[in-house]
C-alpha positions in Angstrom: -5.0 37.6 -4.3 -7.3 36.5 -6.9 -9.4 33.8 -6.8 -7.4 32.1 -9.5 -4.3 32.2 -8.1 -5.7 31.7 -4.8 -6.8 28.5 -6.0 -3.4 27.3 -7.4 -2.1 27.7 -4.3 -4.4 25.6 -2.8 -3.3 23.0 -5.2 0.1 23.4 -4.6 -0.5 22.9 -1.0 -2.6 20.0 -1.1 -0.3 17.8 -4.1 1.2 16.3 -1.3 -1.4 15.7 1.2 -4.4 14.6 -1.5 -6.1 11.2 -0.3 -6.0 10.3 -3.7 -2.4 9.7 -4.1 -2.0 8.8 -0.4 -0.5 5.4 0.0 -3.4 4.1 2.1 -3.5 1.0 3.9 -7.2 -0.1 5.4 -7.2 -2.4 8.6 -10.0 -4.3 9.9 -10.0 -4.7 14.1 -7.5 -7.6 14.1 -4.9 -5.6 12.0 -6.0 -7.7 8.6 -5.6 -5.5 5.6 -8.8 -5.1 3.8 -7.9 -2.2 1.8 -4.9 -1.3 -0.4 -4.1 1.8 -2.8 -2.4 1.9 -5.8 0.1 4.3 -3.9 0.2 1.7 -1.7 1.7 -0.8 -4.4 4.0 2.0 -5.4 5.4 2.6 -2.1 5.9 -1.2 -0.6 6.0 -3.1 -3.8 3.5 -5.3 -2.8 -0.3 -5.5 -5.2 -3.4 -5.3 -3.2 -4.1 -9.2 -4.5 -0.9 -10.3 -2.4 -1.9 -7.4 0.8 -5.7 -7.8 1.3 -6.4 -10.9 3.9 -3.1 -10.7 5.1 -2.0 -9.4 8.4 -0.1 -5.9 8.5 3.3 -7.3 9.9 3.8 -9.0 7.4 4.5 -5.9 4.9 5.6 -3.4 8.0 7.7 -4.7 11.1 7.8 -2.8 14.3 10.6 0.1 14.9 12.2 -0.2 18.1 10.7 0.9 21.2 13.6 2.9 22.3 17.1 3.6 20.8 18.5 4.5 17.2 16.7 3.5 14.4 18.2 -0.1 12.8 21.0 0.2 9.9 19.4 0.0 6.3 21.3 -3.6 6.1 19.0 -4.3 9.4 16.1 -3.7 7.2 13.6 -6.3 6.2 14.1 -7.2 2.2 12.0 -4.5 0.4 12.2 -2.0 3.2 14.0 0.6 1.3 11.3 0.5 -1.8 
């Protein structure tokens, strides 16, 4: 394999894992968002000026512990974004 080609491979493997189109969500030790990507945004509707300061249940609620997970009309408004 070339070194070209070997290289677009490794960009084809990485599209989806790159950090830089990760929707990333940075918590301080008391679950307060202090950090919020643009992918973020994209994914859970919300801008970093309405995230950052505010705690991360409000923008994610828990799964269940134990059983199925909850019908999409269960879902949180949003939750399907």
């Amino acid at each position: 394999m070339s070194a070209t080609r070997a290289a677009d491979a490794a960009d084809d493997f990485r599209g989806p894992l790159d950090i830089a189109r990760a929707a990333t969500v940075v918590l301080d030790g008391r679950d307060t968002v202090v950090g919020w990507s643009p992918a973020a945004t994209e994914l859970l509707g919300f801008g970093a000026h309405e995230a950052v300061g505010r705690p991360l249940s409000a923008f994610l609620s828990p799964l269940p512990a134990e059983g199925p997970l909850p019908a999409a009309s269960d879902r949180p408004a949003g939750a399907d974004r």
